[in-house]
C-alpha positions in Angstrom: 9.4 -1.7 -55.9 9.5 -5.7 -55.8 12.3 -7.2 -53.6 13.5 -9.0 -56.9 14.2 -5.8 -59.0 16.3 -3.9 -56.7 19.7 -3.3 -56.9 21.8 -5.0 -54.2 22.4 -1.7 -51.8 18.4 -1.3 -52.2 18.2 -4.5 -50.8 20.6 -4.2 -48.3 19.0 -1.0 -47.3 15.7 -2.5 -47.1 16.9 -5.1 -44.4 18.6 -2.5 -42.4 15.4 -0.4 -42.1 13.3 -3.8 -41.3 15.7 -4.0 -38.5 15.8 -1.1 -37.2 12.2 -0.6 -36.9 12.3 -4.1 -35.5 14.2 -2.3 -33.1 12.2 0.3 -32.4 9.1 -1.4 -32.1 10.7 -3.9 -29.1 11.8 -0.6 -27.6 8.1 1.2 -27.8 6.4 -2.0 -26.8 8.1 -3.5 -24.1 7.7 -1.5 -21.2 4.2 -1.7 -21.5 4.4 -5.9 -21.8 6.6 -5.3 -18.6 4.6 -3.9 -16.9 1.3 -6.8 -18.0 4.4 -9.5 -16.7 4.5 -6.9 -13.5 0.7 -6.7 -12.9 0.4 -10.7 -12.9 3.1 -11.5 -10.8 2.4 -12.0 -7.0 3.8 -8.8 -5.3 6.1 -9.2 -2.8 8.2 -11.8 -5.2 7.9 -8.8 -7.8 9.9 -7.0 -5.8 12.8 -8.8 -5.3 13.2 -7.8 -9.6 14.2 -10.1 -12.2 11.0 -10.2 -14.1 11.6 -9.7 -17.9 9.6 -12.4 -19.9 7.1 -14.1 -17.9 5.2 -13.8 -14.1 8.0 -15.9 -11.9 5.3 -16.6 -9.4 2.1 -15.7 -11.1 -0.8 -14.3 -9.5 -4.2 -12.0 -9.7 -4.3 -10.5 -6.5 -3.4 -7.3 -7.9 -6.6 -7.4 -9.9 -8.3 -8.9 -7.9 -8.0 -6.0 -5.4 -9.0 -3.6 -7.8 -11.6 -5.2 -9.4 -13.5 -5.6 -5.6 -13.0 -1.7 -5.2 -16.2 0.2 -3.8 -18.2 1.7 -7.0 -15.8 0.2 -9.9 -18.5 -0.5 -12.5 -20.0 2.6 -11.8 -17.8 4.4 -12.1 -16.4 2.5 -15.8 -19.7 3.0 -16.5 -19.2 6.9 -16.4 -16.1 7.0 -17.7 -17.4 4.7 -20.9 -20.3 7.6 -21.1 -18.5 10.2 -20.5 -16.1 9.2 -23.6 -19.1 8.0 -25.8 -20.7 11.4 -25.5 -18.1 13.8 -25.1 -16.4 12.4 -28.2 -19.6 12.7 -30.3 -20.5 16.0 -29.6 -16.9 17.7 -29.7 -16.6 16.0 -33.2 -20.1 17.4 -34.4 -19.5 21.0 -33.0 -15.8 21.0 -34.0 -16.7 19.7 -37.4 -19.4 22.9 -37.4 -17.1 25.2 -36.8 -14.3 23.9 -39.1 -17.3 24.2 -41.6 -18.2 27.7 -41.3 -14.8 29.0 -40.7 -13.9 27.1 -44.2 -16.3 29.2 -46.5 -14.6 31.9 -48.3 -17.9 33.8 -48.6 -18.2 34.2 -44.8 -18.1 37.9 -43.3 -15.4 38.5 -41.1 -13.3 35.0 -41.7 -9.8 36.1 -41.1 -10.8 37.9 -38.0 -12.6 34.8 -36.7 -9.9 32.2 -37.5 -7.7 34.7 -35.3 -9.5 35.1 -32.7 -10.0 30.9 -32.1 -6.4 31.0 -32.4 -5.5 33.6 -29.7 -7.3 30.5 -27.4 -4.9 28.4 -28.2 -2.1 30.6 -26.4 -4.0 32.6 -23.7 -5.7 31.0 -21.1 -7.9 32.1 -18.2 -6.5 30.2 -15.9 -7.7 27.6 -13.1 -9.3 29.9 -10.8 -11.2 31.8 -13.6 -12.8 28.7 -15.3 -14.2 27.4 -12.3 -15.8 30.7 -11.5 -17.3 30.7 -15.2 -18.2 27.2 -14.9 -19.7 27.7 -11.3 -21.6 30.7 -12.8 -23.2 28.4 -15.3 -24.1 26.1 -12.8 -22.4 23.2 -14.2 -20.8 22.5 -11.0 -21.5 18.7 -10.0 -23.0 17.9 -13.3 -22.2 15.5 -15.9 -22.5 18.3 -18.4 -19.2 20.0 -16.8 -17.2 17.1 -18.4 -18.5 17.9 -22.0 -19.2 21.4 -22.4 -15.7 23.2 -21.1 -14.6 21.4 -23.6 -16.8 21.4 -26.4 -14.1 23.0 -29.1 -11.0 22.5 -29.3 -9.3 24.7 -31.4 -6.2 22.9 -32.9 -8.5 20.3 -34.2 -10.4 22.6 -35.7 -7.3 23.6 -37.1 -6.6 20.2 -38.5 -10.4 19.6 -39.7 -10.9 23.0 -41.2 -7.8 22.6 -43.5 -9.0 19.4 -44.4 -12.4 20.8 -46.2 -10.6 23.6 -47.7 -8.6 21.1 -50.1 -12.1 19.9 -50.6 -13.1 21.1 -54.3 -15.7 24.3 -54.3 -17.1 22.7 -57.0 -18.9 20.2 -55.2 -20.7 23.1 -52.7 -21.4 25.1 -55.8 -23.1 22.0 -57.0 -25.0 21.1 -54.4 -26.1 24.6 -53.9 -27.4 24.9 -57.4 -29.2 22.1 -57.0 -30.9 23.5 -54.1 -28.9 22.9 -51.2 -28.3 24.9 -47.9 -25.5 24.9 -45.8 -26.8 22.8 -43.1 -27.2 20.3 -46.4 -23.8 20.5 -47.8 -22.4 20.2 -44.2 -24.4 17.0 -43.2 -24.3 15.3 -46.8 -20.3 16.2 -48.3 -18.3 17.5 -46.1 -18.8 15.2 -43.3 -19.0 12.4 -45.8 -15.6 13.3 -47.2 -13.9 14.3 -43.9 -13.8 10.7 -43.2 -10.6 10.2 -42.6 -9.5 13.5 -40.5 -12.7 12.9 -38.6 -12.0 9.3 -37.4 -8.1 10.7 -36.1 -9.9 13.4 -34.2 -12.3 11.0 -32.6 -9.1 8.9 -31.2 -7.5 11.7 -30.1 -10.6 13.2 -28.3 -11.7 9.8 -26.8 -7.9 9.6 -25.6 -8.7 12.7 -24.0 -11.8 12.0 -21.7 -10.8 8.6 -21.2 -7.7 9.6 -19.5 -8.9 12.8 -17.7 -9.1 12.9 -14.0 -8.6 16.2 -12.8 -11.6 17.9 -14.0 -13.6 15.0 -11.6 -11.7 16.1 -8.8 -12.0 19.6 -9.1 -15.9 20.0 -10.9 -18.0 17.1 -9.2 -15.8 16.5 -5.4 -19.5 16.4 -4.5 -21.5 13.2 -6.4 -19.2 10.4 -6.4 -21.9 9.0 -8.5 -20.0 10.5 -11.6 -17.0 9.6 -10.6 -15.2 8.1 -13.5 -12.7 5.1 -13.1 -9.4 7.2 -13.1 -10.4 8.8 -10.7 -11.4 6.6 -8.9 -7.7 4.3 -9.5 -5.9 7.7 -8.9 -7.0 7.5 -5.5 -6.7 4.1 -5.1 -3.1 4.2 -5.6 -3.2 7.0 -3.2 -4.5 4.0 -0.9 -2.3 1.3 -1.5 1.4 2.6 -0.9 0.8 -0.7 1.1 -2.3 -2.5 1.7 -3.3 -5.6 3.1 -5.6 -8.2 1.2 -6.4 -10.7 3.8 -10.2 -11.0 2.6 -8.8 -12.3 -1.0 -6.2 -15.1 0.9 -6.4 -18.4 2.6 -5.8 -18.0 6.1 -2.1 -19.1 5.4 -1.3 -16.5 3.4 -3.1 -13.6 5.0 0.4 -12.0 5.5 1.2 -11.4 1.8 0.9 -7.2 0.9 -0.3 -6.1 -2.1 2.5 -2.8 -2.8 2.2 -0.2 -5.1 3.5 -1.0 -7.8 2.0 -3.8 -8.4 -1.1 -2.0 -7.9 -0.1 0.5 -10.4 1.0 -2.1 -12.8 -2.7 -3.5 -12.8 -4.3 0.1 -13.1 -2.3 1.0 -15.5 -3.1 -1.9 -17.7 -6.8 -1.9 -17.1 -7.1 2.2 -17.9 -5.1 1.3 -21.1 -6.3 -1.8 -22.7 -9.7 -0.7 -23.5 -8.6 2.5 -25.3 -5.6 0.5 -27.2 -8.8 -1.6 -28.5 -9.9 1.4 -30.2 -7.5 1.8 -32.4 -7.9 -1.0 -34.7 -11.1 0.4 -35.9 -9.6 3.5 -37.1 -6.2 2.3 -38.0 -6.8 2.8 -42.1 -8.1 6.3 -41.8 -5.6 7.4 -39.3 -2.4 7.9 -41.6 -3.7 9.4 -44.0 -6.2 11.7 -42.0 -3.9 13.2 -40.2 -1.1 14.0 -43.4 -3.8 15.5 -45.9 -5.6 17.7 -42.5 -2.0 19.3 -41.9 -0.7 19.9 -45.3 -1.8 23.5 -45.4 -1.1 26.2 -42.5 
C-alpha cells in the first residue's frame, strides 16, 4: 500500500518495523565488519582492544602472512574445484531422484520416500563410512569429496515437493507428444525448478566450501588436494604466536603476528568469496525456498 494512503498507525507502524530491522541488520552485520577492521589492523596494537570503526594502526601483515603460506593457490584451487563440481553433480543427481520419487505412477513410491528418509536419522557412524569408503577405494582421491555425498536427502525433500506442485498436465503433454522421462526431466522440470534449484546450489556450495574434516580424515596422504580450509585450519593451529620477520624491515622484526589476528584474516578470506555468490541467486532464493517447503 502507498506510504500516502495509509492511516496514521499504518504509518507509524511502518517506521517502527524500518527501524527495527535497521536494528537487526547492524546487529547481524557488524561482527563480521569487526572482525574486516580486526584483520587490517597491525596485531599487537589490536590487542590492546578499542577497535570499533576503523584499523587504529592499519596494517596487512596478517594477510600478508597468509597469503605467503606453502601451497595456498593450490590448494584454492582445489577448494574452487571441489565446490564447482561437487555442487553440479549433487544438484543433477538430487534433482534425479526428486524426479523419480515425484511420479505417482512409480512402483513402490511410499516405500522409497521412507526409506531416504530413515537416512536422515540413522547414521553409520565415523568408523563405518570410512571402512565403506576405504572399501571403494576412494581413499586419497578427489572423488571421496563428491561421491559420499552425492544425495542429500532433505534437499531432495525440498526439490521433490517442489515438482509435485508442478501441474501433471504438462508431463501428460509432453508424453503424448512423444516424450520420455529422461525428456520431461531434462526439458520441464529442471526448467521450472528454477528457483528451488538455485537455493540448493547455495546451500550445497556453502557446504564444500566450508568443509574441512573430510580432507583431514579421507586424503591425510596427497596434500595436493588439500583444500584451503584446511589448509588455514592448520595454520591457525601454527600461529597461536608466530614470528614474521621475513615480511618487516629490520626495525621491526620484533612485531608478532597473534592469533587472532590471524583468524580474523582467515576468516575473512574463507568468507568473502562465498558471500560473492549470493548476489547471483538472490531473486530466486526467497521464493525457492517458500514454494519447495509448502507441502510435507
Amino acid at each position: 500500500m502507498p506510504v500516502k494512503n495509509q492511516t496514521l498507525s499504518e504509518k507509524i507502524f511502518t517506521l517502527v518495523s524500518i527501524f527495527l530491522l535497521i536494528i537487526l541488520s547492524v546487529i547481524m552485520m557488524y561482527p563480521f565488519y569487526y572482525l574486516l577492521v580486526y584483520s587490517f589492523n597491525e596485531p599487537m596494537d589490536a590487542m590492546r582492544g578499542g577497535i570499533y570503526i576503523w584499523p587504529r594502526k592499519f596494517s596487512t601483515i596478517a594477510y600478508r602472512t597468509v597469503f605467503q603460506t606453502r601451497n595456498i593457490g593450490q590448494a584454492a584451487w582445489m577448494s574452487f574445484l571441489r565446490t564447482f563440481v561437487g555442487t553440479s553433480v549433487s544438484l543433477f543427481c538430487t534433482a534425479m531422484l526428486s524426479y523419480v520419487l515425484s511420479r505417482k505412477h512409480l512402483v513402490l513410491r511410499k516405500f522409497f520416500n521412507k526409506y531416504f528418509i530413515i537416512t536422515m536419522y540413522v547414521s553409520g557412524g565415523l568408523i563405518p563410512t570410512y571402512m565403506v569408503i576405504r572399501s571403494l577405494r576412494l581413499l586419497n582421491t578427489f572423488w571421496v569429496y563428491i561421491i559420499p555425498g552425492l544425495i542429500n536427502v532433505f534437499y531432495m525433500v525440498l526439490i521433490r515437493t517442489y515438482m509435485e506442485g508442478i501441474p501433471d498436465s504438462l508431463s501428460e503433454s509432453a508424453e503424448i507428444d512423444g516424450a520420455n522421462d529422461w525428456t520431461i526431466f531434462i526439458k520441464i522440470m529442471l526448467p521450472l525448478c528454477g528457483p528451488i534449484l538455485a537455493v540448493i546450489a547455495i546451500f550445497t556450495a556453502v557446504g564444500h566450501w566450508n568443509s574441512w574434516f573430510d580432507n583431514f580424515i579421507y586424503t591425510s596422504r596427497k596434500s595436493e588436494l588439500t583444500t584451503l580450509q584446511l589448509l588455514l585450519v592448520n595454520m591457525l593451529k601454527q600461529h597461536a604466536v608466530t614470528r614474521s620477520s621475513d615480511l618487516l624491515r629490520p626495525d621491526q622484526r620484533t612485531m608478532a603476528i597473534t592469533q587472532e589476528s590471524i583468524r580474523a584474516a582467515i576468516t575473512m578470506i574463507v568468507t568473502i568469496p562465498i558471500i560473492l555468490v549470493y548476489p547471483f541467486f538472490q531473486r530466486h532464493f526467497t521464493m525457492g525456498i517458500m514454494l519447495g517447503s509448502i507441502k510435507g
